[in-house]
C-alpha positions in Angstrom: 109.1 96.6 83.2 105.9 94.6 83.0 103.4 95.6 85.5 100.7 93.3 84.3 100.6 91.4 87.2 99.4 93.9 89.3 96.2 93.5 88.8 96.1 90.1 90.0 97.7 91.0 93.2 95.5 90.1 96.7 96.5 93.5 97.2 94.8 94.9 94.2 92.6 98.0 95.5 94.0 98.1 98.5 95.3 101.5 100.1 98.9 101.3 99.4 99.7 102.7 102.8 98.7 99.8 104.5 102.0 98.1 103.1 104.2 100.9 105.0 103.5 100.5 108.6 106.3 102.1 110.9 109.7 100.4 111.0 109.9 97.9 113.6 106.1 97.3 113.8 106.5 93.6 113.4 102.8 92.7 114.1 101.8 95.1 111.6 104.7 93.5 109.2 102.8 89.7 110.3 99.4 90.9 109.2 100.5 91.8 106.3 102.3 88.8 105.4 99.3 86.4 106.2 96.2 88.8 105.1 97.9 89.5 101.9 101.0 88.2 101.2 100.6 84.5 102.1 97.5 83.9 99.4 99.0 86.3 96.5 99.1 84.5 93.1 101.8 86.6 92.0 103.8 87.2 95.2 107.4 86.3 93.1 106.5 89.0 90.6 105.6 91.6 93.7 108.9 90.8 94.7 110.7 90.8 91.5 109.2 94.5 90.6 110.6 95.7 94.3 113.8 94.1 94.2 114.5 95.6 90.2 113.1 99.2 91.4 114.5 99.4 95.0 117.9 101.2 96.0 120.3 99.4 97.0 121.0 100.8 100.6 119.1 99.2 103.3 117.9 102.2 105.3 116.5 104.1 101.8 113.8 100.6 101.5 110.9 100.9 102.8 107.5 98.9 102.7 106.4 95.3 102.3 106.7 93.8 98.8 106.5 89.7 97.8 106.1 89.1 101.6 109.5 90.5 102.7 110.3 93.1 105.0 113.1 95.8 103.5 115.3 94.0 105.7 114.6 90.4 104.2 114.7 91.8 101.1 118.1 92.9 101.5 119.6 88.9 101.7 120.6 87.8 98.7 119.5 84.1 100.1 115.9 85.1 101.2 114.8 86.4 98.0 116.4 84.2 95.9 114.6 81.3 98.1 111.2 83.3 97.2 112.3 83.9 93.7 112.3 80.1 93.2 109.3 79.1 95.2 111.4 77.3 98.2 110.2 79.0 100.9 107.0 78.3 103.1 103.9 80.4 102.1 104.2 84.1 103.1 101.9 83.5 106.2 104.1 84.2 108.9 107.3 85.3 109.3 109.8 82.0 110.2 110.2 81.7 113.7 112.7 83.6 115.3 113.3 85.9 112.3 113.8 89.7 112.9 111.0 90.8 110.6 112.5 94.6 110.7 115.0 96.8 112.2 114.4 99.4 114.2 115.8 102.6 113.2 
């Protein structure tokens, strides 16, 4: 898999740990989204790489990747949506949106 992209990334440089706060930290989940997320040129490919590499169980995801929480990344709909650019700009989470279970 390409990882070209990488190096365009808002998050280029940045510890990675930053992008795997404690589940259910939804502020920490926000930041994230807006500081670093919501300006990335190549927030689809981010998402792409994580959705391609990821397992497939839920509770074995971890981290933030193309702006989406594991959970969001697990709906087919959500990342499709991001996939094709129809969402809003990763700068908040939508209102009323779960941004991560608690375990």
């Amino acid at each position: 898999m390409n990882t070209d992209w990488m190096d365009q990334a808002a998050c280029a440089g940045v510890d990675v740990e930053v992008f795997y706060p404690p589940v259910g930290d939804q502020d920490s989940y926000r930041q994230i989204r807006a500081v670093y997320c919501g300006p990335c040129p190549v927030r689809r490919e981010c998402l792409a790489f994580a959705v391609a590499a990821e397992p497939a169980d839920l509770a074995k995801r971890h981290g933030m990747f193309g702006g989406l929480t594991p959970a969001q990344r697990h709906d087919p709909k959500t990342v499709a949506a991001v996939l094709a650019g129809d969402d809003p700009p990763a700068t908040e989470a939508p209102a009323g949106e779960e941004l991560e279970r608690a375990a």
